[in-house]
VEXDREN-2710 file (C-alpha; in Angstrom, 1 decimal):
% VEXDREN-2710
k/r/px/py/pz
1/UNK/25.7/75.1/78.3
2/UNK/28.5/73.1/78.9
3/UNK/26.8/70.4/80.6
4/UNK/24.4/70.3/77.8
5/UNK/27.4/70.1/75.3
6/UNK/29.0/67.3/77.5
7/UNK/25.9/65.4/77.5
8/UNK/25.5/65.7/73.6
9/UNK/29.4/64.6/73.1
10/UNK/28.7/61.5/75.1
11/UNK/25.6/60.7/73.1
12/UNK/27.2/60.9/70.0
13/UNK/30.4/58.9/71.0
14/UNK/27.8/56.3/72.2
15/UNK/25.7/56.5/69.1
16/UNK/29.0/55.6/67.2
17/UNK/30.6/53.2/69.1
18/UNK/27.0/51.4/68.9
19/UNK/26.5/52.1/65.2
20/UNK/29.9/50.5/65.2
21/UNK/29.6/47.6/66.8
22/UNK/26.4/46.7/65.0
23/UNK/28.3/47.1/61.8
24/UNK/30.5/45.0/62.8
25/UNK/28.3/42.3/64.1
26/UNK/26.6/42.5/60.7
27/UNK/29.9/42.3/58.4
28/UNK/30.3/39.2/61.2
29/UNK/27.1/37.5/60.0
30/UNK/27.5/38.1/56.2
31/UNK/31.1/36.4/56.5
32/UNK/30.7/33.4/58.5
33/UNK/33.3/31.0/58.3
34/UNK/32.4/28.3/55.6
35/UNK/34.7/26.3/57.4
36/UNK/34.5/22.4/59.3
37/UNK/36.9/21.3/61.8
38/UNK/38.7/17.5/60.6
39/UNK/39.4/15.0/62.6
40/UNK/42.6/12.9/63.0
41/UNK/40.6/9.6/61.4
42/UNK/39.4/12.0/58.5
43/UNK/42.8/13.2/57.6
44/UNK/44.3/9.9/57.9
45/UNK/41.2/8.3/55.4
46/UNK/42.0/11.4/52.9
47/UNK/42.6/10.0/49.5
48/UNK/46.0/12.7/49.4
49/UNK/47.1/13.9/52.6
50/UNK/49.1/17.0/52.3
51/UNK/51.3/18.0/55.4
52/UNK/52.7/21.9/55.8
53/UNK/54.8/22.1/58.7
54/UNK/54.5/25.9/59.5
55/UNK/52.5/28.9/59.6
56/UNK/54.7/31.2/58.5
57/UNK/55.2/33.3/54.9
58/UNK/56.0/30.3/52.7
59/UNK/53.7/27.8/54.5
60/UNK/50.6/30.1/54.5
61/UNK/51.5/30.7/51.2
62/UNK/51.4/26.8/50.1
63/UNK/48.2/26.4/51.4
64/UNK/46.6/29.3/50.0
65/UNK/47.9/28.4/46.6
66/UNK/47.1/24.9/47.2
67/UNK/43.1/26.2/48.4
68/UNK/43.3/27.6/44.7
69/UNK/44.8/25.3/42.4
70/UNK/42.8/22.4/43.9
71/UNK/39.2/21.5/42.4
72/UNK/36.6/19.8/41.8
73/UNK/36.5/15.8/43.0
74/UNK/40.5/16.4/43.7
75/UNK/40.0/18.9/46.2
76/UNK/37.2/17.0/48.1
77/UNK/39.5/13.9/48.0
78/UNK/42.7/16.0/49.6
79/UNK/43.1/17.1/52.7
80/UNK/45.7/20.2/53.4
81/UNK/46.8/20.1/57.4
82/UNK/49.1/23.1/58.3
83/UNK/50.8/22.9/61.9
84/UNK/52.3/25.3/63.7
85/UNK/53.6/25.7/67.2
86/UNK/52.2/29.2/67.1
87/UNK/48.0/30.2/66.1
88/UNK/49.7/33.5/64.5
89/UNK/52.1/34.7/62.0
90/UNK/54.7/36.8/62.8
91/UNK/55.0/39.8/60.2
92/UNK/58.7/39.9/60.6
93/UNK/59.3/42.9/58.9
94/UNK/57.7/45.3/60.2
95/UNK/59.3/44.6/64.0
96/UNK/61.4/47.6/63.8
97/UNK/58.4/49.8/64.3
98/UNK/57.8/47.8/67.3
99/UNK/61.0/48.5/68.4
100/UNK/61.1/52.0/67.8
101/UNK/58.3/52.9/69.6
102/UNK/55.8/53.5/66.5
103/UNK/54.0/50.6/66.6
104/UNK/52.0/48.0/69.0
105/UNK/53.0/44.3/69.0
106/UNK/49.5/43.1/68.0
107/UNK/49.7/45.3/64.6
108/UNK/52.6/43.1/63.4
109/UNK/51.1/39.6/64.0
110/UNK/47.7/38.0/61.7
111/UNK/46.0/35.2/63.1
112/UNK/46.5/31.8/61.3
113/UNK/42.7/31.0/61.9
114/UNK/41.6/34.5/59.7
115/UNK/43.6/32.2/56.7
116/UNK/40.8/29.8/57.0
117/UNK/37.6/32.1/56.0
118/UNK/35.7/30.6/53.5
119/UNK/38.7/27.8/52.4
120/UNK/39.2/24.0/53.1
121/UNK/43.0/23.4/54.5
122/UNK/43.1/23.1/58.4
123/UNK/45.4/23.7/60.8
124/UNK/46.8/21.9/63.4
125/UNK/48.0/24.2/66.4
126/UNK/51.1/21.6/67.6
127/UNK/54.7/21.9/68.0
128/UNK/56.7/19.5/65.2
129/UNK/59.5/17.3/67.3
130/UNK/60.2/14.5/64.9
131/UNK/59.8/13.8/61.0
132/UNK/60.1/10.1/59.8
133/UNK/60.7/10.3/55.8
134/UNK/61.2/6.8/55.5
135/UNK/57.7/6.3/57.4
136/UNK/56.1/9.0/56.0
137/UNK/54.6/10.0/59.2
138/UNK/55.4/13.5/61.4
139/UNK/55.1/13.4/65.5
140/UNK/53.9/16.7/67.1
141/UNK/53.3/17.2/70.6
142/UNK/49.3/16.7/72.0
143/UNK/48.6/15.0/68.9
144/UNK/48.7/11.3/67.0
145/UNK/51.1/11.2/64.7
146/UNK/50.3/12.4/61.1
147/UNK/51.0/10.2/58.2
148/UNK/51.0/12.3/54.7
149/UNK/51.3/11.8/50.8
150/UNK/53.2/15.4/50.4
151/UNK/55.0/17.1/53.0
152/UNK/56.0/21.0/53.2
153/UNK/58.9/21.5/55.6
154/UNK/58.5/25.6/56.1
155/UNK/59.5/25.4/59.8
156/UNK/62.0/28.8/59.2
157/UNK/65.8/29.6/61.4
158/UNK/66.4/30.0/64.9
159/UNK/69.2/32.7/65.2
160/UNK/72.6/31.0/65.7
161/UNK/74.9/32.3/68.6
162/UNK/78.3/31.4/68.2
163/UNK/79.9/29.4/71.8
164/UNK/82.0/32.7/72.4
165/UNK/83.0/33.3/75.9
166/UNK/80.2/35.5/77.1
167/UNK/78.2/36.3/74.2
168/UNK/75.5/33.7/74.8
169/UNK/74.7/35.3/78.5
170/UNK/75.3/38.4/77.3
171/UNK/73.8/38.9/74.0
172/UNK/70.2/40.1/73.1
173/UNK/68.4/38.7/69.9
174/UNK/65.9/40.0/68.0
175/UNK/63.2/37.9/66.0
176/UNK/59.6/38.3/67.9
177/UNK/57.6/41.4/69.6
178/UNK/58.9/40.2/72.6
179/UNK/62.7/40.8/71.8
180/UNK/61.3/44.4/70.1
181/UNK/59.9/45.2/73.6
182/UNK/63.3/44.1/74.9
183/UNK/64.8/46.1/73.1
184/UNK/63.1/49.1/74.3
185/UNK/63.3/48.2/77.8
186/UNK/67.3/47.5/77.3
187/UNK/67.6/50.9/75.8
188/UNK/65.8/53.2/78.6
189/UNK/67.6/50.8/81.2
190/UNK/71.0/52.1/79.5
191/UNK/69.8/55.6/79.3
192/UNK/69.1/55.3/83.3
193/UNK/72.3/53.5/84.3
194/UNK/73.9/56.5/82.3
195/UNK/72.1/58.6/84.2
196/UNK/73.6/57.5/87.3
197/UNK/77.0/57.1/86.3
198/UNK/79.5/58.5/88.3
199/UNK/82.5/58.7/86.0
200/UNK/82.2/59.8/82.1
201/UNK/83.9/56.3/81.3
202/UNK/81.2/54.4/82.5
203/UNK/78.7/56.7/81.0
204/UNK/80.2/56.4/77.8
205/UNK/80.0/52.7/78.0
206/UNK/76.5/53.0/79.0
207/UNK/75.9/54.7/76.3
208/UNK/77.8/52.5/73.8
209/UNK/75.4/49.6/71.7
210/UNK/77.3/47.0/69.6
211/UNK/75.2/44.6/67.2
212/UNK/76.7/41.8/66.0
213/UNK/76.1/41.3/62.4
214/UNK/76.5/43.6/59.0
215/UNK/73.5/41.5/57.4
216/UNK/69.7/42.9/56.6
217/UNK/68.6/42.6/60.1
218/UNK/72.1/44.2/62.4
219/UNK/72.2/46.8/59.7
220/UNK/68.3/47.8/60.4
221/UNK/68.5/47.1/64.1
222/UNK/71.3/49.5/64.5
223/UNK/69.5/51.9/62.4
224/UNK/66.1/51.4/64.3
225/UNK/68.7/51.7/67.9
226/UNK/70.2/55.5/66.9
227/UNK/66.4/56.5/65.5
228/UNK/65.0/55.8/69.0
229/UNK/67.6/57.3/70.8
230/UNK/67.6/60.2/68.8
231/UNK/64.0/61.0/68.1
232/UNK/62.2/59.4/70.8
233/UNK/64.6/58.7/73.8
234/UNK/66.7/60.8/74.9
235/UNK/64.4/64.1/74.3
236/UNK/63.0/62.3/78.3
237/UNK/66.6/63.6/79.4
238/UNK/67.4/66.9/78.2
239/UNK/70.2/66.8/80.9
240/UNK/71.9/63.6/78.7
241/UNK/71.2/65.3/75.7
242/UNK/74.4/66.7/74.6
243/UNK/76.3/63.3/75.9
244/UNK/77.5/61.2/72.9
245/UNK/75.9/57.8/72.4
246/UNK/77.6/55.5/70.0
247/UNK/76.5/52.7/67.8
248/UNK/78.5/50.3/66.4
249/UNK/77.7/47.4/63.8
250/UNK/80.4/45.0/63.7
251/UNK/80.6/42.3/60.9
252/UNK/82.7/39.8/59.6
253/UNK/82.1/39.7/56.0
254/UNK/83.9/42.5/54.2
255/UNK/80.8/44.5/53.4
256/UNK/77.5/45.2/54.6
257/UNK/74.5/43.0/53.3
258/UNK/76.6/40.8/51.4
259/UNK/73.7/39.2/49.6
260/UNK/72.6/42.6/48.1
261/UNK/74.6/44.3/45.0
262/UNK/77.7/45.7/45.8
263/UNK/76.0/49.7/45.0
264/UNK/73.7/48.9/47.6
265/UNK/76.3/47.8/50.4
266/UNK/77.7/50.8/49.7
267/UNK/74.8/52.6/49.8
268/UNK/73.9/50.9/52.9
269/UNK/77.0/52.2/54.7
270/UNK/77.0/55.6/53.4
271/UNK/73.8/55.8/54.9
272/UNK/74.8/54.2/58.0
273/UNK/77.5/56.3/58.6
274/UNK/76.0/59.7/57.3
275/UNK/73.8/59.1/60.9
276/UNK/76.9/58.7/63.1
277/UNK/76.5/54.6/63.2
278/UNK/80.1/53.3/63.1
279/UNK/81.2/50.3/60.8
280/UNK/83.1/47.8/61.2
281/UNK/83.3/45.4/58.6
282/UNK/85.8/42.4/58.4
283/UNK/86.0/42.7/61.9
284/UNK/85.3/39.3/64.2
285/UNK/83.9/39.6/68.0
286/UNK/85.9/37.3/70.1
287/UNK/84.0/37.9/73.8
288/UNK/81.7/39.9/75.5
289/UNK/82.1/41.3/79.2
290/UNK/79.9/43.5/81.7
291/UNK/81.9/46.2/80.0
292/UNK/83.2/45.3/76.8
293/UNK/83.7/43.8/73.5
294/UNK/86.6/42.4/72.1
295/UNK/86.7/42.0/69.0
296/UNK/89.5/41.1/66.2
297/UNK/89.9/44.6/65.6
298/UNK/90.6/46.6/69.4
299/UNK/88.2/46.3/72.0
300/UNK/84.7/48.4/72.3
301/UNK/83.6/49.4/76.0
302/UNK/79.8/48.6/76.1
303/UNK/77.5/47.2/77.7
304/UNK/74.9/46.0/75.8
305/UNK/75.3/44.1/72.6
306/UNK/72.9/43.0/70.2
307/UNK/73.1/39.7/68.1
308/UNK/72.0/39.8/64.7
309/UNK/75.0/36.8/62.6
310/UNK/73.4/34.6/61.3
311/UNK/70.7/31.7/61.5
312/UNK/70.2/28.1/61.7
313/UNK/67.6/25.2/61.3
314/UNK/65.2/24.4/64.2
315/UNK/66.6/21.6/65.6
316/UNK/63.6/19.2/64.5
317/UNK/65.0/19.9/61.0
318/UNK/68.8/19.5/61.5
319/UNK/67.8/16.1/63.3
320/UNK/66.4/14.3/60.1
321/UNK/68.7/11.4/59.2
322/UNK/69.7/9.6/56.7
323/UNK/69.2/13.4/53.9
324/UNK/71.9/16.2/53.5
325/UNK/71.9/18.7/55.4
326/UNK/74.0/22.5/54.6
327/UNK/76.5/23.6/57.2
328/UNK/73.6/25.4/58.9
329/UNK/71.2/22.3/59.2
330/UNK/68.8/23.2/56.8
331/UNK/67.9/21.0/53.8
332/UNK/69.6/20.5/50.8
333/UNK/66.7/20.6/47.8
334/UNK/67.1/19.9/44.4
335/UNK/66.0/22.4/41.8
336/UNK/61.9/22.1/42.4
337/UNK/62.5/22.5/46.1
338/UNK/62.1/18.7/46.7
339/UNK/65.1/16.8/48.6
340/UNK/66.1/14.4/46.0
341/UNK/65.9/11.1/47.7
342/UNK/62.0/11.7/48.8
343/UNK/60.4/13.5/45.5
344/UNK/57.0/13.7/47.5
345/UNK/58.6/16.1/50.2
346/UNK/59.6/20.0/50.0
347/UNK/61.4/22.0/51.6
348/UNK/60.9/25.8/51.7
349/UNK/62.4/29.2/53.1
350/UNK/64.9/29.1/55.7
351/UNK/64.3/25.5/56.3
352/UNK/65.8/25.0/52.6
353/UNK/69.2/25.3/51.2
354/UNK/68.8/25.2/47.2
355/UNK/70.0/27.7/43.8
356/UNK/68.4/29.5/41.5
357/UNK/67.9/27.5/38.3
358/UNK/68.1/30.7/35.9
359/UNK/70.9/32.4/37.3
360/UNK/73.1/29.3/39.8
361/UNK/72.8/32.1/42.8
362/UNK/72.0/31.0/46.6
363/UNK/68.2/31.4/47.0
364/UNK/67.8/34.0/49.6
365/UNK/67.0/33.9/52.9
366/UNK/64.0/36.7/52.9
367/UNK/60.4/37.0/53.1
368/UNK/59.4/37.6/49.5
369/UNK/61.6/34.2/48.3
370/UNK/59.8/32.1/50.8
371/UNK/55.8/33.5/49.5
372/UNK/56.9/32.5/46.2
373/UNK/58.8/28.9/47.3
374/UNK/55.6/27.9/49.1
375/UNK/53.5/29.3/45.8
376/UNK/56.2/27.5/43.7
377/UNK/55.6/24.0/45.6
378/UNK/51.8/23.8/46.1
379/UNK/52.3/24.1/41.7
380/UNK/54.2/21.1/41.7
381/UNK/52.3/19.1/43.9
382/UNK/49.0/19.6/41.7
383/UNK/51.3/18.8/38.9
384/UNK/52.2/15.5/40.5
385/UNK/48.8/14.8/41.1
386/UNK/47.9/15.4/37.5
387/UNK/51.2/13.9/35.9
388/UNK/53.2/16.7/35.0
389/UNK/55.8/18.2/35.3
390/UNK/57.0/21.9/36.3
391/UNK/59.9/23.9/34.9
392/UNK/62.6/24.7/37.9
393/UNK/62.5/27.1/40.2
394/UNK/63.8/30.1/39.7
395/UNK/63.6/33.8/42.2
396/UNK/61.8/36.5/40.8
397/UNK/63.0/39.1/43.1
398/UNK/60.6/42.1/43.6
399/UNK/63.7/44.1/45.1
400/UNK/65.3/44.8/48.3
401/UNK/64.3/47.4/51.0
402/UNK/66.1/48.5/54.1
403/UNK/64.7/50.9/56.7
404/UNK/67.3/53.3/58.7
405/UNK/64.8/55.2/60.9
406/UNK/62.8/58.6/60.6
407/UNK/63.1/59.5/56.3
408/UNK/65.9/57.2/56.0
409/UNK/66.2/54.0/54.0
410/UNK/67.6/52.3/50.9
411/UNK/65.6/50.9/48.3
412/UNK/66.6/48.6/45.7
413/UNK/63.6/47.8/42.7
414/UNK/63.9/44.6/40.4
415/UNK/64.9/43.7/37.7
416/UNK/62.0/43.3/36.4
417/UNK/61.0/41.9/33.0
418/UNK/58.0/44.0/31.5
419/UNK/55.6/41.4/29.6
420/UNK/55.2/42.1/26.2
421/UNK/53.7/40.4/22.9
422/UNK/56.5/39.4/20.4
423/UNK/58.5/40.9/18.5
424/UNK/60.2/42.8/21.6
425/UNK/63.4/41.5/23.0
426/UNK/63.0/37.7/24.8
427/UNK/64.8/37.8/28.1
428/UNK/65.2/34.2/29.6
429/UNK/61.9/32.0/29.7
430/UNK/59.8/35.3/29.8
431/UNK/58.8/37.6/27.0
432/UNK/59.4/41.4/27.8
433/UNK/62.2/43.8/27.9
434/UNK/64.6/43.2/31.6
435/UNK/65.0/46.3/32.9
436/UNK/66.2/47.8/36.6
437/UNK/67.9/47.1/39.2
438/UNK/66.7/51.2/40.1
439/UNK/68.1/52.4/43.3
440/UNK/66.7/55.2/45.9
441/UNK/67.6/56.6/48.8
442/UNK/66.5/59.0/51.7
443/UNK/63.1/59.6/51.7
444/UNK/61.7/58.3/48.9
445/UNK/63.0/54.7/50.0
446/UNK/61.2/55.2/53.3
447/UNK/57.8/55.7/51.7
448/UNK/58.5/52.7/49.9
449/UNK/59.5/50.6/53.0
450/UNK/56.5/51.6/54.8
451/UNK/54.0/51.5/51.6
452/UNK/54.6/48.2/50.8
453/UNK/54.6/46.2/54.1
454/UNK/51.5/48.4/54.9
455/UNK/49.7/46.7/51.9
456/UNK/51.6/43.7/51.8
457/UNK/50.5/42.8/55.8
458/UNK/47.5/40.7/54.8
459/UNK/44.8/41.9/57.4
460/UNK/42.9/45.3/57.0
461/UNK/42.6/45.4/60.0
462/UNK/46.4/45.4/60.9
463/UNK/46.6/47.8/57.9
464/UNK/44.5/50.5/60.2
465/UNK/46.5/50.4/63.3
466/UNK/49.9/50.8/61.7
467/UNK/48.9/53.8/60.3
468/UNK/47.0/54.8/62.8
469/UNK/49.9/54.1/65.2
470/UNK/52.5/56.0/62.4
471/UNK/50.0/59.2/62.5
472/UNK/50.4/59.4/65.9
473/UNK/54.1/58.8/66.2
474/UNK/54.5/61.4/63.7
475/UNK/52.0/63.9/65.3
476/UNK/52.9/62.9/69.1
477/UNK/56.0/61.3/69.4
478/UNK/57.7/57.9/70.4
479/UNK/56.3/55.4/73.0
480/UNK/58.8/55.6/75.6
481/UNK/57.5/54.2/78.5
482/UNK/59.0/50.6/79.9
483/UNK/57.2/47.8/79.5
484/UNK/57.6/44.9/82.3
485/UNK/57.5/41.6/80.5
486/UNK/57.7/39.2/83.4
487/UNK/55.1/37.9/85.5
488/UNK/53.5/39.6/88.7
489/UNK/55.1/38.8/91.8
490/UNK/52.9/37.2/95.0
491/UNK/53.9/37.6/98.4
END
């Protein structure tokens, strides 16, 4: 009997798994790729040559807009080239899941080639190392230069690590799945070397995390750091479990997230604090040891510190002569996202340092502002070609999430202007009634944090595994095993 049911199982499993895979192959068949490689004499002969210079959320989102605003005898006679040092994009966001143990690596990244199903712009799989304005030419490595018509600087921020003594051998970063494996490995290396500690000084200082930085991404990485030690962690070491582990954010402006609304900082730390993280805000870190921090405010016994203050431009960008650059290196744009000696080039994201027209604010450094930059500028370069013009930019923000672990987070939603026919109330350049900001917190904000990036991730596919991988984090726990990231050893 129960070799017959064995047999059956296997049939079946084999019968879906087949039935699968023919599916698939079908769907594959329907779908193919209405799409033509271009060559470097082809781009060059292009009537308007259109340059993006990265793959990322504003410079996917440039060409996609482009792919739709473009038509007819002037979208056969332009050519869109995107280039990128990577052939993926990185769905930032959702790297705390990563790091927590919930997700895979592979769930959080989308091919850039899936972008080109069925549209027209290339890409151009290169690493950028010079831009000539005056030229009007860009030089990428393995391939001739590229002379454009338009250009779309979207090349993002490196993180910036201050020249403190210590901090840049010591520090870890965080800004691919490689740094979220990190992470984890750091952690259950800290957990071990606590384990074998001989003194409860040195255990405590195992056992002691500092991230530098009070901004979107320390607050969230010291969130995501307690959540794994709590929930997933430490329940592989009953005999640590009762030993205190501290987490410490330590930031120099004089309140957390300082480009959300002041309810929200405060929100932000309650929340923070409410798990046991400790805050430390106004507070400067002056070096890093095997053992400790100093900082401007007494001196913290750890031994691992995170890195999460601030960002710069890739060097290829702070390199440009002859524009003006902001303190960071990025450039300074005018207000349609162009630099204003060269109208015919844009700059986008982090690469960008501009206002909002409406409101005179900092455009923020986020996701969600750079999608609607590189939407904004493929708008005004169809305009240009047409011989219009387009109102200034201004940020529609859709709101502001932060994630602090297992049914914990902080939601912020609009404003929002609700469209309406006249005669209701006329709010700016928009016809509707402004309402919001609305705040939540706690649970609720968590369903929003992972319901949006979950739909907002542009991939089904993706879409499946994270929750797939979130079931069974929910139903099975926390992946805790250490994963080697270096390369085998011969002998």
């Amino acid at each position: 009997m129960l070799g017959r049911a064995a047999v059956g199982t296997a049939a079946l499993a084999t019968a879906v798994v087949g039935g699968a895979a023919l599916v698939r192959q079908v769907l594959a068949t329907r779908r193919q790729i209405a799409h033509e490689s271009q060559t470097e004499e082809e781009f060059a002969k292009a009537s308007t040559r259109v340059l993006i210079l990265g793959g990322g959320f504003g410079g996917i989102s440039a060409a996609l807009e482009l792919e739709h605003r473009l038509d007819g005898q002037r979208a056969r006679d332009t050519s869109v080239l995107v280039i990128d040092r990577d052939i993926s994009m990185l769905f930032t966001p959702l790297l705390w899941p990563v790091a927590s143990g919930a997700a895979n690596p592979n769930s959080v990244v989308v091919p850039i080639r899936g972008f080109q199903r069925n549209r027209r712009f290339h890409v151009l799989h290169a690493w950028v190392n010079r831009i000539d304005l005056e030229n009007k030419i860009v030089y990428a490595d393995g391939a001739e230069p590229r002379p454009y018509d338009f250009l779309v600087i979207a090349l993002g921020s490196v993180t910036q690590v201050p020249d403190l003594p210590g901090l840049r051998e010591r520090a870890l970063l965080f800004a691919s799945p490689a740094d979220a494996l990190t992470l984890r490995n750091r952690l259950i290396d800290a957990i071990e070397l606590a384990h074998r500690s001989d003194t409860p000084e040195e255990r405590r200082a195992a056992l002691t995390f500092v991230v530098g930085g009070g901004g979107d991404t320390g607050v969230e990485l010291a969130a995501t750091i307690h959540d794994y030690l709590d929930s997933g962690l430490l329940m592989q070491y009953p005999w640590l479990g009762k030993e205190p582990f501290r987490v410490v954010v330590v930031g120099r402006a004089d309140r957390l997230v300082p480009t959300a609304t002041t309810e929200m900082s405060e929100a932000i730390r309650r929340s923070l604090e409410e798990k046991g993280i400790e805050v430390r805000t106004g507070t400067a870190i002056q070096s890093v040891s095997e053992t400790e921090v100093r900082t401007s405010n007494g001196v913290i016994p750890a031994r691992t510190i995170f890195w999460a203050a601030g960002i710069t431009a890739p060097r290829v960008v702070r390199d440009i002569p002859g524009i003006e650059h902001a303190r960071n290196g990025s450039l300074i744009v005018d207000d349609h996202m162009r630099l204003p000696s060269h109208p015919q080039v844009y700059a986008i994201g982090d690469s960008s340092w501009g206002y909002d027209a409406e409101t005179g604010e900092p455009l923020p450094p986020t996701a969600q502002a750079a999608e609607q930059q590189g939407a904004y500028v493929a708008r005004c370069i169809v305009a240009q070609l047409q011989g219009r013009d387009m109102p200034p930019y201004s940020f529609s923000p859709r709101g502001h999430l932060v994630l602090f672990g297992r049914g914990a987070g902080v939601a912020q939603l609009g404003p929002v202007t609700l469209s309406a026919r006249p005669p209701f109330l006329i709010v700016g350049r928009q016809k509707g009634l402004r309402v919001g900001p609305f705040q939540v917190t706690g649970l609720p904000a968590w369903l929003l944090w992972h319901g949006y990036y979950l739909s907002h991730i542009p991939r089904w596919r993706n879409r499946i595994y994270l929750l797939v991988d979130w079931t069974l984090t929910a139903l099975t726990g926390r992946e805790t095993a250490q994963m080697p990231l270096m390369a085998g050893t011969r002998e």
